[in-house]
N, C-alpha and C positions, 0 to 999 in steps of 0.2 A: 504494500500500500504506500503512502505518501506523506511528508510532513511537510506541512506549506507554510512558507516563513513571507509574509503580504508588508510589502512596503510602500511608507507615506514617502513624498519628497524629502521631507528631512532626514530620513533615514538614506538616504542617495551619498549624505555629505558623513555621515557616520559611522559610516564602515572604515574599520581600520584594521591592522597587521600586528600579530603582538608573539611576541616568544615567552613561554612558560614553563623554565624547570620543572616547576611543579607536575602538571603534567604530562611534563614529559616522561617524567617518575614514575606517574602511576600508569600512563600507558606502557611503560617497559615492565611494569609488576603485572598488568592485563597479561601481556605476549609469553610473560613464562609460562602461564597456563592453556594457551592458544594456540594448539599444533598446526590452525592453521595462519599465523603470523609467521612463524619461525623459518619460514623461506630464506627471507632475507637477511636475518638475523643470527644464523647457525655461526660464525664465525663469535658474535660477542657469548652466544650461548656457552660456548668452549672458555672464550676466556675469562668468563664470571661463576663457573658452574662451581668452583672452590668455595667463592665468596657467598654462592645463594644458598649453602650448605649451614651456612649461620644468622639466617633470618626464616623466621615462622613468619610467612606472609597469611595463613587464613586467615586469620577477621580479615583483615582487608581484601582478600578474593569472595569472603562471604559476603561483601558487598557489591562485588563485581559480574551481575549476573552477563549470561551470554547476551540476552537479550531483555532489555528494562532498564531501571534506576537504577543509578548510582549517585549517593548522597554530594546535593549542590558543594555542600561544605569542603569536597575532599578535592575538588576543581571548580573554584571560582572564575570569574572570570580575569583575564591576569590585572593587574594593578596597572600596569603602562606597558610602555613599548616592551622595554626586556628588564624589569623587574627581576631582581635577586632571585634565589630560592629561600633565601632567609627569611624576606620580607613574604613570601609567599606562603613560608608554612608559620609565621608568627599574626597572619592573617585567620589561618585556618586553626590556629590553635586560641584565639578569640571567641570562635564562634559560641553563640547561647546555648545554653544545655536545651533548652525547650526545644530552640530552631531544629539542635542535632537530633533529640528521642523523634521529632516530626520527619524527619528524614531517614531516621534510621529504619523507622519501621517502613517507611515505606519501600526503600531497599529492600530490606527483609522478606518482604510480601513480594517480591518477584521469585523465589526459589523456595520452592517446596519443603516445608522443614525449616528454614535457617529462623526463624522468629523463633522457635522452641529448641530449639540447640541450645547447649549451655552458652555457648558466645553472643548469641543473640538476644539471650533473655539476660545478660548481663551488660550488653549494650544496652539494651529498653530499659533496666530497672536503675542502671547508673550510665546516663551520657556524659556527660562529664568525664570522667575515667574514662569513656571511650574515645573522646575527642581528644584526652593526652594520647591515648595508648594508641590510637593509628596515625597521629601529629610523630610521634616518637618511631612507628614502623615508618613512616613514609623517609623520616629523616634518613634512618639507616640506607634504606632502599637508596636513600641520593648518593649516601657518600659511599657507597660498596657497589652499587652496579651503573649509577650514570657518571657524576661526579669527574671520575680518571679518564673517559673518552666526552665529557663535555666538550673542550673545545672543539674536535674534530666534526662532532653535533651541531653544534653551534653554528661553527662554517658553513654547515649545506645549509641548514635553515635559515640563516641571514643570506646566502646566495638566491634561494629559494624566494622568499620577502621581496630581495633587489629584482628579480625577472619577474613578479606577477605585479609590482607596483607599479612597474613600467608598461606593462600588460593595460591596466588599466587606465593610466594615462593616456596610451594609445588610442584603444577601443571600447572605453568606458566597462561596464557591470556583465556587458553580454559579453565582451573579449573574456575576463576576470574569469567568471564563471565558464565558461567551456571550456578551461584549460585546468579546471581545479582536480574535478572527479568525473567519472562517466555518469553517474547517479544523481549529479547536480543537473538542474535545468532551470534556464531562467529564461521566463515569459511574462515583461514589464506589466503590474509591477509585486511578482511573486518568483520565490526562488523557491522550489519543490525536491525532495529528497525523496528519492525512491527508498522503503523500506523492506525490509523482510517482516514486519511485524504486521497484525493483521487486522490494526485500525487506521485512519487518517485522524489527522489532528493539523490545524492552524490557527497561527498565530500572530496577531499583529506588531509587528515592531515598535510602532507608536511614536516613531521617532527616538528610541535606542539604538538605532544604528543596529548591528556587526563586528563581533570580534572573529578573524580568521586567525587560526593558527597553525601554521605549519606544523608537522610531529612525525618522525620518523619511527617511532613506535606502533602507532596508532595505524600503519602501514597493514593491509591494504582496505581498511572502513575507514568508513566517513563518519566522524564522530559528532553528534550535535547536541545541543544544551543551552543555555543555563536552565532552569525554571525563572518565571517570576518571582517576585522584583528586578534579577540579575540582569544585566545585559546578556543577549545570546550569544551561543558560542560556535562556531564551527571551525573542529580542529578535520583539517585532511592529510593523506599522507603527502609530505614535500620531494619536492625534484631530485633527483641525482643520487637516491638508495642506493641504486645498484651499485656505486661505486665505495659506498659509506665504511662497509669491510672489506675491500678490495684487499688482496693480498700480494697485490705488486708494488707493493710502496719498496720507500728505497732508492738510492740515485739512481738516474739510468732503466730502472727496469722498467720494458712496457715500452719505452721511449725508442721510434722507428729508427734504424739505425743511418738513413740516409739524411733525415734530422740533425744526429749527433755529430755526425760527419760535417754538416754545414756550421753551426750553430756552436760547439761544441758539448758535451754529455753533461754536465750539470744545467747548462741555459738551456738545453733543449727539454731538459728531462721539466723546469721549472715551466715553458711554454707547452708541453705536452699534458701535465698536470692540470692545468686549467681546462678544461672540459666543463666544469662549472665555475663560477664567481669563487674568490678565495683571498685569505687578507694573507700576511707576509708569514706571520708566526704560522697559522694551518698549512701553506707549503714548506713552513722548515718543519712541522713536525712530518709531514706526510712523506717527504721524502730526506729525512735525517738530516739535513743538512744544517748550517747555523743561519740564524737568522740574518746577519751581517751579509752574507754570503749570495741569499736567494734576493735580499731588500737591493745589492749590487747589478741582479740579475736581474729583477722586475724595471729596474731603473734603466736599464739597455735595450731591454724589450717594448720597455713602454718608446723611448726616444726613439726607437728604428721605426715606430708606427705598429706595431704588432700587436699589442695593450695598451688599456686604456683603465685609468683607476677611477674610480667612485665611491665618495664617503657613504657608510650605514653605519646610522650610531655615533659609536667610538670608532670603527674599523674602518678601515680603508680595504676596498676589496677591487683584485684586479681581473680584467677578463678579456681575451683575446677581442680584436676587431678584426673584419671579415679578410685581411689581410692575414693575418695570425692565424684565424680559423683554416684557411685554404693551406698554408704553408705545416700548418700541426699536422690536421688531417691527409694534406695530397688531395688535395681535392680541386684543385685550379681554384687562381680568383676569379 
């Protein structure tokens, strides 16, 4: 079926692009139990299956049904552009005990049993405790499985952010939207999300705008939300996964050798890398090398006309022009 998100004019100039640790979190605690997320992700599954060995994630998967609620409180909508994770879960550990027992049970009430589980019926009789004790699982969950590959995250999602905000600049909400999800459709002035679930429901924005957020987690649904009051949410998955655990990082590897030959193996390997947007430190970590090193190298690349850089945020991120692009790939200009 459908969920239909109906927009006033105001909500045209409303929409905007936000990155969230936070959910980025908890969409990575979703995928550990999601066989079918784990496509993409087999590579970080390997290299945190030590670390998820020392986190009891149920309560928080007991709220995670496959299809239903999941309590507003544990993903708000984020605070600003790219908002902390601190400030994010020192939001979420605010929340009212009243707001949470109203949210919990209705969680709860999407899977069969979980309201009469011991975990459930001690969420209901003390929220409070519960809002520390999944404020304190979601922390862990940051600093042990996203935390040490954030900046790498980070990168595709702000490259991610840079091409659809340009997207929209271009071609306004109908560019925007047909580049986001297959499941998105927008027919001015309503944006419709096909569901698997087996009612419709719409809703007016009312002039709350849009928050999108990028998430490599949340890969390959379309996540949407808030409830009222919140502004809504629509997280999808962001551009350039397939490369996100690439296992040819490293100077050189990957990098075509009639390239290196021209150019030579470190600049070549640094203009081959770019296949997406990327700031100076994500290519020194991606391909080891020192930051001094590649900032030498973007700085040659860009003068010859091959890159061109643009501020996001704090970052400066560089990205081949169609010159760079033909000369990367072989592809004539």
């Amino acid at each position: 079926m459908a969920y239909h998100l109906d927009f006033a004019d105001t909500d045209l100039t409303r929409c905007r692009f936000a990155l969230s640790p936070l959910w980025e979190t908890q969409e990575a605690v979703r995928t550990l139990h999601r066989p079918s997320r784990h496509g993409r992700h087999l590579p970080w599954l390997r290299l945190i299956d030590a670390d998820v060995q020392q986190l009891d994630l149920r309560p928080l998967q007991l709220l995670m049904p496959e299809r239903g609620y999941t309590p507003t409180f544990l993903g708000r909508p984020p605070l600003g552009p790219d908002a902390p994770f601190a400030e994010e879960l020192a939001a979420l550990r605010a929340t009212d005990p009243r707001t949470a027992r109203t949210e919990l049970a209705q969680a709860l009430a999407c899977t069969p049993g979980a309201a009469d589980s011991p975990t459930g019926r001690r969420f209901l009789a003390q929220p409070a405790a519960a809002v520390r004790q999944l404020g304190d699982l979601l922390e862990a969950a940051w600093h042990l499985l996203i935390e040490p590959y954030w900046p790498r995250l980070r990168t595709l999602l702000e490259a991610d952010v840079l091409f659809h905000t340009r997207r929209l600049a271009q071609g306004g909400l109908e560019a925007l939207f047909s580049e986001l999800h297959p499941r998105l459709t927008w027919s001015p002035p309503t944006l419709t999300l096909t569901t698997r679930a087996g009612w419709e429901e719409r809703r007016l924005l009312d002039g709350q705008g849009l928050v999108l957020i990028p998430s490599l987690f949340c890969w390959p649904d379309l996540v949407s939300g808030v409830e009222a009051p919140w502004q809504p949410v629509l997280a999808y998955p962001a551009r350039g996964i397939g490369s996100l655990w690439a296992s040819d990082t490293g100077t050189g590897r990957g990098t075509p050798a009639p390239l290196a030959r021209l150019l030579g193996r470190n600049r070549a390997a640094v203009l081959h890398a770019l296949g997406e947007p990327a700031s100076t430190s994500a290519l020194a970590l991606r391909l080891d090398l020192a930051p001094s090193s590649v900032s030498e190298h973007l700085s040659a690349l860009r003068d010859a006309g091959l890159l061109v850089s643009r501020r996001y945020g704090h970052q400066v991120l560089y990205e081949r022009t169609p010159l760079g692009i033909a000369l990367a790939t072989g592809t004539g200009a």
